[in-house]
Each structure stands twice: as structure tokens, then as C-alpha cells.
FIDREN-474172 format. One line per 2 residues: number of its first residue (from 1); for each residue y, x, z of N, C-alpha, C, CB. Coordinates in steps of 0.05 Angstrom, whole numbers, always signed. Atoms other than C-alpha are relative to their C-alpha. Glycine has a CB too. Layout:
N
NUM> Y X Z Y X Z Y X Z Y X Z; ...
//
This chain:
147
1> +12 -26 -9 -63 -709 +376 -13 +13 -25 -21 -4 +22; +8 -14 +21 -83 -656 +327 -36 +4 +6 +20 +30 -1
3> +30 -9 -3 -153 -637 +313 +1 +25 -12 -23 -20 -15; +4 -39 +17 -173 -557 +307 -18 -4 -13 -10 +30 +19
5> +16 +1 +15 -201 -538 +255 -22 +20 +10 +12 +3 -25; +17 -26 -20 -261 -491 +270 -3 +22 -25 -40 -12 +16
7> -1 -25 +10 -268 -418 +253 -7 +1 -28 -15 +16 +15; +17 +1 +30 -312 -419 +189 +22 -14 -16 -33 -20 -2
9> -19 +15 +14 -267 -473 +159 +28 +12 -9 +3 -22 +15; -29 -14 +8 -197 -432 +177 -5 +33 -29 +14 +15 +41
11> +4 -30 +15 -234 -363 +143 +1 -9 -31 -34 +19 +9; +9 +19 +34 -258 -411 +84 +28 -5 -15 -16 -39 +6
13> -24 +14 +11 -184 -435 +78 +14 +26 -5 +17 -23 +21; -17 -28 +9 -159 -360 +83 -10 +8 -26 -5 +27 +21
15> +10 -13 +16 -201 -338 +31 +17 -19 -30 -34 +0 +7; -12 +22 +26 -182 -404 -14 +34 +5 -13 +2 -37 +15
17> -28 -13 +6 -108 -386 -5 +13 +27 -13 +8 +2 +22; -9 -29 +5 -111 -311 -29 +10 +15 +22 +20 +1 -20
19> -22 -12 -23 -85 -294 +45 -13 +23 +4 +5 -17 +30; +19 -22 -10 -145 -239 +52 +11 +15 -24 -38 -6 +3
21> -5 -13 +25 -129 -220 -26 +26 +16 +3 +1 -21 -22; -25 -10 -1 -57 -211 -10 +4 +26 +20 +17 -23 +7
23> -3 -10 -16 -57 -176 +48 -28 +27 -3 +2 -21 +22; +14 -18 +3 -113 -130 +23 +16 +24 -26 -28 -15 -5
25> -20 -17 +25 -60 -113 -41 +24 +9 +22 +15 -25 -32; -13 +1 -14 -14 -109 +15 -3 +30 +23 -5 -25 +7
27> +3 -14 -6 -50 -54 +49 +9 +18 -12 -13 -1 +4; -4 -22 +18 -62 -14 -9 +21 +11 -8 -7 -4 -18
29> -30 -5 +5 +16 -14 -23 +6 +10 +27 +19 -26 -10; -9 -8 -24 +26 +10 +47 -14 +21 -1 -3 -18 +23
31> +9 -28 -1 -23 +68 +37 +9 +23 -17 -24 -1 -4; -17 -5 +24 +9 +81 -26 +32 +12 +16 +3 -33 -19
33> -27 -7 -6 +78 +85 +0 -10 +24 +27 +22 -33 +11; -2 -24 -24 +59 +131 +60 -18 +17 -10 -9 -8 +33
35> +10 -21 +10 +23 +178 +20 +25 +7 -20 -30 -4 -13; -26 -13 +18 +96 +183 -24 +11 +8 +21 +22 -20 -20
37> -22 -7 -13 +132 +185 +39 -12 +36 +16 +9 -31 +24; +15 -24 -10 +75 +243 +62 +10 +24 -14 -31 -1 -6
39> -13 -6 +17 +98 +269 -3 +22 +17 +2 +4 -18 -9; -27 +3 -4 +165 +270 +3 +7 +23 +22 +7 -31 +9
41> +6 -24 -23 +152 +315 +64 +5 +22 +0 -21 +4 +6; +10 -24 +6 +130 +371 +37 +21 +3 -23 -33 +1 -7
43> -19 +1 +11 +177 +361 -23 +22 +9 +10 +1 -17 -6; -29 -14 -8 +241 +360 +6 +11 -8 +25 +21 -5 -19
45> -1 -11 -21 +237 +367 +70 +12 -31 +13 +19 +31 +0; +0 +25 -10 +235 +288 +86 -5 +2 +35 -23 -15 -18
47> +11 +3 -29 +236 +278 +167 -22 -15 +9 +18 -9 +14; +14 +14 -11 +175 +261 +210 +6 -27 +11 -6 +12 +13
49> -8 +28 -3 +213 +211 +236 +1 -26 -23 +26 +5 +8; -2 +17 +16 +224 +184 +169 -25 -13 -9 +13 +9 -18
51> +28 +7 +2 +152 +174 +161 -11 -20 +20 -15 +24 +3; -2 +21 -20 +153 +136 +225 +13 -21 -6 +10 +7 +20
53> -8 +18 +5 +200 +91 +201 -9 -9 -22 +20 +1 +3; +9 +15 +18 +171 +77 +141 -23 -19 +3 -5 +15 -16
55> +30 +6 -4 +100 +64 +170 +10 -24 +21 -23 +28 +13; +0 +25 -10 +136 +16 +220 +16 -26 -17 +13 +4 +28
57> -20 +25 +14 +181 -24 +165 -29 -12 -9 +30 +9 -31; +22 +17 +15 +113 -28 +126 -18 -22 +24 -24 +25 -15
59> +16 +12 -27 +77 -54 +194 +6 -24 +3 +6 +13 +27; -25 +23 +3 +132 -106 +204 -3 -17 -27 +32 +16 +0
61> -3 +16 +29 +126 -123 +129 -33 -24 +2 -1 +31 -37; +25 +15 -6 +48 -151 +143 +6 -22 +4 -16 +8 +21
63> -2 +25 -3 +67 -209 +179 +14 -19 -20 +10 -1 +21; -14 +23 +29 +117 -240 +117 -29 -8 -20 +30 +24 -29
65> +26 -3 +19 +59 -222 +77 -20 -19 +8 -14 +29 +2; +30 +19 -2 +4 -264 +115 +17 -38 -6 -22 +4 +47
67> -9 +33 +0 +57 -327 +126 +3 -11 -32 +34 -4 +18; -11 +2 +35 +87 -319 +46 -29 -16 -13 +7 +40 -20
69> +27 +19 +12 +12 -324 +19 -17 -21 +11 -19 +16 -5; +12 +31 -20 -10 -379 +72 +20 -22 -19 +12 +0 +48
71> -9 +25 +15 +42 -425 +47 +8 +1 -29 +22 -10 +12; -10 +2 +24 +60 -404 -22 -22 +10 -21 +26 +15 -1
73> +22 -20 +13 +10 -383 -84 +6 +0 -20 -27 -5 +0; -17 -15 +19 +30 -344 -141 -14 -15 -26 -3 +36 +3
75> +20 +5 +18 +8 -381 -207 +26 +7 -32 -17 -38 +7; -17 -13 +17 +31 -368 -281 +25 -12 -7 -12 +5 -21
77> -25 +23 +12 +83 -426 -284 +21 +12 +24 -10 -46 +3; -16 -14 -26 +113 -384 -215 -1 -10 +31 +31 -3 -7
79> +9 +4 -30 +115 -393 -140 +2 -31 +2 +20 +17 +25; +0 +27 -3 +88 -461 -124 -16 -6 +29 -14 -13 -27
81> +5 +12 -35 +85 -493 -49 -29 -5 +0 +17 -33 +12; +31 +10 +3 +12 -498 -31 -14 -21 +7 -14 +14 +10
83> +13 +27 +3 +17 -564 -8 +4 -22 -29 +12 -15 +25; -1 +18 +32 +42 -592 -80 -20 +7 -23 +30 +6 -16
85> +22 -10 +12 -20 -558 -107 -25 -9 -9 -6 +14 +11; +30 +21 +6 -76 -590 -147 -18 +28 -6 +1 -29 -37
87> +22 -17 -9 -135 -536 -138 -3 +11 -24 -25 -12 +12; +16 -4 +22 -152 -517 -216 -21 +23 +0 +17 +2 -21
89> +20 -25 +4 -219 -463 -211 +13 +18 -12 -25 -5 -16; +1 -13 +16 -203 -431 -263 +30 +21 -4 -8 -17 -18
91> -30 -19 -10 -115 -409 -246 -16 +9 +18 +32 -15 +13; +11 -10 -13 -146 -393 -185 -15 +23 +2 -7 -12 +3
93> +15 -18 +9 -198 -349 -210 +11 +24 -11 -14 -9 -15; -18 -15 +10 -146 -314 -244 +14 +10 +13 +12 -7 -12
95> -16 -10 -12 -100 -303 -201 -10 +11 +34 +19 -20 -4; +15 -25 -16 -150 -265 -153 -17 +18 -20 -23 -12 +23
97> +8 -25 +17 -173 -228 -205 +23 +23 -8 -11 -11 -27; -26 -6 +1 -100 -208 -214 +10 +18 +24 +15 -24 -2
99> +1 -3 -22 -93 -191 -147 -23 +29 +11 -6 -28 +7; +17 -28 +2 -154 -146 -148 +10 +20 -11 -23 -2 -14
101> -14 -21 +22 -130 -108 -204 +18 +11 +14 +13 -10 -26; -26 -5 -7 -67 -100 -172 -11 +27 +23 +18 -30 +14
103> +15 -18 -16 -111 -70 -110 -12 +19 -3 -13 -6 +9; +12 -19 +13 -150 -30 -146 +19 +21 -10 -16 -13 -20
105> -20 -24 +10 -95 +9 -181 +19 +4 +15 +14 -3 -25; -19 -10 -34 -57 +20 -115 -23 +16 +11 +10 -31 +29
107> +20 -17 -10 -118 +41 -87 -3 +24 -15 -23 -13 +1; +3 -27 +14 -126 +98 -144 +25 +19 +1 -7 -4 -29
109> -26 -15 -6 -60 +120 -139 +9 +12 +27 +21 -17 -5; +5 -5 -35 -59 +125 -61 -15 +23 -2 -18 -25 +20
111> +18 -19 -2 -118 +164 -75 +3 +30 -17 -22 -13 -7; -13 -24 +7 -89 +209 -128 +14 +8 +17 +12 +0 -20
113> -18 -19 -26 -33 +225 -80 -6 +10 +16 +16 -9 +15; +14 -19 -21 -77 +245 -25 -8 +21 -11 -24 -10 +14
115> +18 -24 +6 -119 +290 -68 +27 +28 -4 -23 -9 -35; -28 -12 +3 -45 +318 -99 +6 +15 +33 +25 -29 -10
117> -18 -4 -27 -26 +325 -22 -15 +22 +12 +2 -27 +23; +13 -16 -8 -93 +357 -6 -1 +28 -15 -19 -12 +2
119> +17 -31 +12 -109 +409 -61 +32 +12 -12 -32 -7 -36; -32 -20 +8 -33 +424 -96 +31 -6 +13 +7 -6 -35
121> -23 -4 -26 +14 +424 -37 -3 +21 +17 +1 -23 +20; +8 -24 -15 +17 +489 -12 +13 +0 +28 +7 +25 -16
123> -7 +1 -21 +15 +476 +60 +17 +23 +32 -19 -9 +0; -16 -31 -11 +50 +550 +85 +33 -2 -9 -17 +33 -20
125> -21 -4 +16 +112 +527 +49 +12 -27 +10 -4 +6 -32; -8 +18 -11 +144 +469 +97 +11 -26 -24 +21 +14 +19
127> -30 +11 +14 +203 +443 +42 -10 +6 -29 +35 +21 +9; +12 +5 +36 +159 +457 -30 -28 -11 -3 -3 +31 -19
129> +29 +12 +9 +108 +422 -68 -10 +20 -27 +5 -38 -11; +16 -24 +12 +91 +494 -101 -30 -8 +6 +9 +32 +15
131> +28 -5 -3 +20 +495 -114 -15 +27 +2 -9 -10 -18; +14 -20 -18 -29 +541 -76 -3 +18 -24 -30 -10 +18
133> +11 -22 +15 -47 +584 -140 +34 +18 -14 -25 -16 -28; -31 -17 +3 +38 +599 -148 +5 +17 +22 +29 -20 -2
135> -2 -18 -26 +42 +625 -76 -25 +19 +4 +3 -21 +26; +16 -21 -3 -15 +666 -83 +1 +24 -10 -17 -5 -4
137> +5 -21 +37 +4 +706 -142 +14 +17 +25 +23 -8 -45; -22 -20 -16 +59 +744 -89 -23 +8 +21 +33 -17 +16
139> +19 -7 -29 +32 +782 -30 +25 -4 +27 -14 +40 -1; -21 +15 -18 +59 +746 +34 +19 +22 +14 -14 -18 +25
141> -18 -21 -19 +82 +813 +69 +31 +12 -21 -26 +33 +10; -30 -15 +11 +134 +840 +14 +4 -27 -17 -2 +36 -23
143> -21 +33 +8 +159 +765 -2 +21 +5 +19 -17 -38 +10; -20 +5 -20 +232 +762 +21 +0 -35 -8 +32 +21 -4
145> -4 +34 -3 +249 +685 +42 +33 +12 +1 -17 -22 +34; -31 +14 -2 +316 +661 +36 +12 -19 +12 +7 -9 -16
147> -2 +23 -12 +341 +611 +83 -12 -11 +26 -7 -14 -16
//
């Protein structure tokens, strides 16, 4: 008969594994990608739908993500099983610091793209990523459209 482990212990073991680390770089690449695919939108005239599907492949992608870094952990000699694993502090240490980083510059980029999405995407213009101070220069009533 198995014995459970209890709560504290499993969080303790998530944390030890990088499974919180991963899946927090994991986000960030998912906010990332749906602020390109937001992008993309306004660009060239990318479908809502396609935005849907992207946000459910990434959704779907989560779960590889928690099982991958549960049993496997990334070190510099390459993917090594985490039960053939002798603990060293110090790879370890590294390779959530690695991991951060990684998060961190997803996270800024995500965040550039929003701001990009918010302030120079001129939202009157479905199918361009013209910025608001090019569409202003014209006056909207004697603009002919094309198309």
C-alpha cells in the first residue's frame, strides 16, 4: 500500500523540481504568444477565431509542461530523468535562475507588445498596424478607402 505524501511536502517537491518555475516561464510564453497573435490581428487581418485557437493549443500545451518538468530537469550536461538525479545546490541554483531570466524577458516583451497594441495600433483601421499619429494627419471625411 502506498503512503500519501502530505500537502506541504508535495508543494516542497514542486518547488524542488522547477515545476512552479517552469510553468511560470510557461505562462509568460503564452502571454507572449497571444499578444503576437493580438498583433497579428490588427496587422493582417488574422481571424478571431485564430486567436481562439491559439489560446486553446497554448491551454492544452500546460499540461506537457507540468508532467515534462515533474519528471525531467533541464541541467547543463542536457535532459536528465529526475529519478537518476544526485541533487547538487549549486546546478540547481542555476538552473532556476535560468529559468527566471527566461521569465523575466518574456514577461517584458509580452509587455512591450501590449503597450505597442495599446498606444501604436490605430484601432479605427481593422487590417493595419498604422500608428494613430499617421491616420490623423488626413481628415476622416475626405479619406477615400479602397476595398
Amino acid at each position: 500500500m502506498t503512503r500519501r505524501m502530505p500537502m506541504h511536502q508535495f508543494i516542497e517537491e514542486l518547488y524542488r523540481r522547477n515545476v512552479v518555475r517552469s510553468a511560470t516561464t510557461y505562462l509568460a510564453f503564452c502571454w507572449m504568444a497571444i499578444e503576437i497573435a493580438h498583433l497579428l490581428d490588427h496587422a493582417i487581418g488574422f481571424s478571431g477565431d485564430g486567436q481562439r485557437w491559439v489560446m486553446l493549443f497554448l491551454t492544452i500545451g500546460l499540461i506537457p509542461v507540468f508532467l515534462f518538468s515533474w519528471r525531467y530537469e533541464l541541467m547543463p550536461s542536457g535532459l536528465v530523468d529526475e529519478e537518476e538525479l544526485e541533487h547538487p545546490k549549486s546546478v540547481h541554483h542555476r538552473i532556476a535562475m535560468h529559468l527566471d531570466r527566461a521569465t523575466i524577458v518574456m514577461l517584458l516583451f509580452a509587455f512591450l507588445l501590449a503597450l505597442v497594441d495599446q498606444f501604436a495600433v490605430d484601432p479605427r483601421s481593422p487590417h493595419t498596424a498604422a500608428p494613430i499619429g499617421f491616420s490623423a494627419l488626413h481628415d476622416p471625411g475626405t479619406m477615400v478607402r479602397f476595398g
